[in-house]
C-alpha positions in Angstrom: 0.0 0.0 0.0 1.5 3.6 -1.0 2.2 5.3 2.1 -0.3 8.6 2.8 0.5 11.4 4.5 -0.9 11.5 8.2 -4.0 13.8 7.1 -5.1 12.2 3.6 -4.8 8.6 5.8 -7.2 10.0 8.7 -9.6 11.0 5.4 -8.7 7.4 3.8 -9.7 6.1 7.3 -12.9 8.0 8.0 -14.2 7.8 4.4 -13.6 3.8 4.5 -15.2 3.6 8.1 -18.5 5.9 6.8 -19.0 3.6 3.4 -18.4 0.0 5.6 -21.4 1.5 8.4 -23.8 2.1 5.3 -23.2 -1.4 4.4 -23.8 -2.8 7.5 -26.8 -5.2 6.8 -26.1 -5.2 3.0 -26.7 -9.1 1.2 -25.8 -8.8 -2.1 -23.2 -10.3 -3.4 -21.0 -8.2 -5.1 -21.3 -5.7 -1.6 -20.2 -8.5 1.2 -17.2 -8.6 -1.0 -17.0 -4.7 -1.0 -17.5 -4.8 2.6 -14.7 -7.3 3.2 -11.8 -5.2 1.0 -13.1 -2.1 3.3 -11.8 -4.1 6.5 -8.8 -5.4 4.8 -7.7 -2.3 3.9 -8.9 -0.9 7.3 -6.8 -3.3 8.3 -3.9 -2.8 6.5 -3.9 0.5 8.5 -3.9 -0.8 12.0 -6.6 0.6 12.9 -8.9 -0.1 16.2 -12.2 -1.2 14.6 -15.6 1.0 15.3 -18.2 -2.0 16.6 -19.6 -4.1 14.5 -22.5 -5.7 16.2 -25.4 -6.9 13.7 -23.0 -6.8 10.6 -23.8 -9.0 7.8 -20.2 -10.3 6.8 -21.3 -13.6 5.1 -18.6 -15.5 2.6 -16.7 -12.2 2.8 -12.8 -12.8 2.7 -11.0 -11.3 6.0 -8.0 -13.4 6.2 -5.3 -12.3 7.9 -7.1 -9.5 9.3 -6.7 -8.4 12.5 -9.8 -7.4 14.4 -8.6 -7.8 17.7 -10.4 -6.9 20.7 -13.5 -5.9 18.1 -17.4 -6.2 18.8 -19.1 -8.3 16.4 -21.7 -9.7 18.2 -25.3 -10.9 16.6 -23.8 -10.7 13.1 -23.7 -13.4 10.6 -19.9 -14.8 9.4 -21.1 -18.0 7.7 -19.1 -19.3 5.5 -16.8 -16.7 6.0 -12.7 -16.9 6.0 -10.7 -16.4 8.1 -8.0 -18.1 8.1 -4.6 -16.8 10.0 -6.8 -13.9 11.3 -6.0 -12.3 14.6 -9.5 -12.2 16.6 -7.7 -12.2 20.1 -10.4 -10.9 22.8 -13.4 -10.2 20.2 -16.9 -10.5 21.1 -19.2 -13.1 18.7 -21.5 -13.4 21.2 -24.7 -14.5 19.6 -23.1 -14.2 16.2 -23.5 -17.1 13.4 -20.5 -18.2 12.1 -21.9 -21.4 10.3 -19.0 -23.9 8.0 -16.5 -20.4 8.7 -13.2 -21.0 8.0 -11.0 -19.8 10.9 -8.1 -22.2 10.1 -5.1 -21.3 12.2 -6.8 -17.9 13.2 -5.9 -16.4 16.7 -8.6 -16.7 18.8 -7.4 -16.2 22.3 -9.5 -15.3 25.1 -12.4 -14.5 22.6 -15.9 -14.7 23.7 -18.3 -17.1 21.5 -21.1 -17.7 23.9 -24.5 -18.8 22.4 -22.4 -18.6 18.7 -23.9 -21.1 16.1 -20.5 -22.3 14.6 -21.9 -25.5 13.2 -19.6 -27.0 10.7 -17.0 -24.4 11.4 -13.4 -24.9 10.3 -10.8 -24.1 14.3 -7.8 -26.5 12.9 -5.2 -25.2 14.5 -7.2 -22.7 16.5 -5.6 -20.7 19.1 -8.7 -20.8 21.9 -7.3 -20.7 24.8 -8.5 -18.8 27.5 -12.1 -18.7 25.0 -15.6 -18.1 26.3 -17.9 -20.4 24.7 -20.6 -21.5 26.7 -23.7 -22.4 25.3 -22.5 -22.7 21.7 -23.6 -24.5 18.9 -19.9 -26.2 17.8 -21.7 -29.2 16.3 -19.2 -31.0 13.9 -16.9 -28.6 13.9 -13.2 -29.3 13.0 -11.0 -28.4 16.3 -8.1 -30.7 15.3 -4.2 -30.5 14.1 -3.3 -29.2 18.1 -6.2 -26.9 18.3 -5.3 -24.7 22.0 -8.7 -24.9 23.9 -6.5 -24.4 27.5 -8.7 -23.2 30.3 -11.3 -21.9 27.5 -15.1 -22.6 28.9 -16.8 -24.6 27.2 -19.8 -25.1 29.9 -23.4 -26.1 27.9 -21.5 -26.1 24.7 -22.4 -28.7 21.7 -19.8 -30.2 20.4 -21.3 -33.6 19.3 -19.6 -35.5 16.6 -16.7 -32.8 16.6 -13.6 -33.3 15.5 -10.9 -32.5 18.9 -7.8 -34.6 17.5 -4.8 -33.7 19.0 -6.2 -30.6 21.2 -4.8 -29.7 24.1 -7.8 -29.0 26.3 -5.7 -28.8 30.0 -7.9 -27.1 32.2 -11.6 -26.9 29.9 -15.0 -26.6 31.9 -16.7 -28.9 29.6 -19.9 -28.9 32.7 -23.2 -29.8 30.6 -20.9 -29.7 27.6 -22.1 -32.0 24.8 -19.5 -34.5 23.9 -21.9 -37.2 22.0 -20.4 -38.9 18.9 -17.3 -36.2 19.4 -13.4 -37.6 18.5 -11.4 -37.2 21.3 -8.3 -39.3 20.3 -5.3 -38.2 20.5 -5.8 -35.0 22.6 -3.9 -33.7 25.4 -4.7 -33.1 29.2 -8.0 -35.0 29.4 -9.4 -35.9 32.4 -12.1 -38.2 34.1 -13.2 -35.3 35.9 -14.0 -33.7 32.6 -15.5 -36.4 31.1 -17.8 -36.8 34.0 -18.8 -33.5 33.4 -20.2 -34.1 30.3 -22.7 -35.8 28.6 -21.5 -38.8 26.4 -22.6 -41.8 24.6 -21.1 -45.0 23.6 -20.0 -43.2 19.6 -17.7 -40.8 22.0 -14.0 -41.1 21.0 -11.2 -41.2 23.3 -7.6 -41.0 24.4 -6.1 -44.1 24.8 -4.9 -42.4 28.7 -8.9 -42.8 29.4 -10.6 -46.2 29.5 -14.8 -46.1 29.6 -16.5 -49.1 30.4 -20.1 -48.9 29.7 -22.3 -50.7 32.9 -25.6 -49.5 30.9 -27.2 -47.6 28.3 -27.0 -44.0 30.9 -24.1 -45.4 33.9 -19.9 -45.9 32.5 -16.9 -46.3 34.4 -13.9 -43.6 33.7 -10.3 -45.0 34.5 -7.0 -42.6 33.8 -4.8 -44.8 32.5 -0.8 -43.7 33.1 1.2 -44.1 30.1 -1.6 -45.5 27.8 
């Protein structure tokens, strides 16, 4: 980007911030993608973002963006990319973020609660720290060493997600639903958590955690060192 002079950039900035607010809610095609070259180039000049609350920013490319610390909540992001973005501390709460793509995106200490993300691409997902309680993470892809450490993930649903390899030391996964979801191969699970949880017999796990089935409702949960 040619470098502006401090004045013309502060004009570059406002007139870019006033034409992105008059497209807030905007559908049509040709506009979300508008309304995503507005934040990359917003971007681009380091800029804190106004709020964003209620913004429709549907199958809009923002990769590599960094948003940090932004206000997006009740706005729509489905199918939306975002891969390698920087949304450290941003608010999606209520927000619908439906088969996004936020492969490798920074997500640390963000706050998803009540977030539909069904489908939703986190491989590689830095969540640690993350609010997400009460989302809707159903079949969502947190594998390839996914960081959910001390995120809460209390009344979440995560059946039949993909959790390979995360590292989820420390997750309140209390009312969380883990039905159908593939646990193997992550790090720092516990009985504890598992108890927390619902579960069912399609539930994938570590080969550290042994569960014995005594019914179709009671199971046994056994750490196993070394395994």
């Amino acid at each position: 980007m040619e470098a502006l002079d401090p004045e013309k950039k502060k004009a570059r900035i406002e007139e870019l911030k006033k034409e992105l607010s008059g497209l807030k809610e905007n559908t049509e095609e040709d506009l979300l993608k508008r309304k995503g070259d507005i934040i990359q180039e917003l971007s681009n000049y380091k800029i804190n973002f106004p709020d964003m609350d209620g913004y429709e920013l549907s199958k809009t490319d923002l990769c590599g963006v960094d948003l940090s610390e932004t206000i997006l909540s009740d706005a729509r992001f489905d199918k939306t990319l975002f891969i390698g973005a920087d949304l450290s501390s941003c608010d999606f709460e209520d927000s619908s973020l439906i088969e996004a793509n936020l492969g490798g995106a920074n997500m640390f200490a963000v706050d998803l609660t009540n977030a539909d993300c069904t489908g939703a691409n986190f491989a590689k997902v830095d969540l640690g720290e993350a609010i997400i309680c009460g989302a809707n993470l159903s079949g969502v892809d947190l594998s390839c060493q996914s960081n959910l450490v001390d995120a809460d993930l209390n009344g979440a649903n995560l059946s039949k997600a993909n959790l390979r390899e995360a590292n989820v030391d420390g997750v309140d996964f209390s009312g969380a639903n883990l039905k159908g979801t593939n646990l193997l191969l992550v790090e720092n699970l516990t009985c504890d958590q598992v108890k927390s949880a619902e579960i069912d017999r399609e539930t994938k796990f570590p080969s550290y955690i042994k569960v014995v089935w005594v019914d179709d409702s009671n199971y046994e949960c056994d750490f196993i060192p070394g395994g």
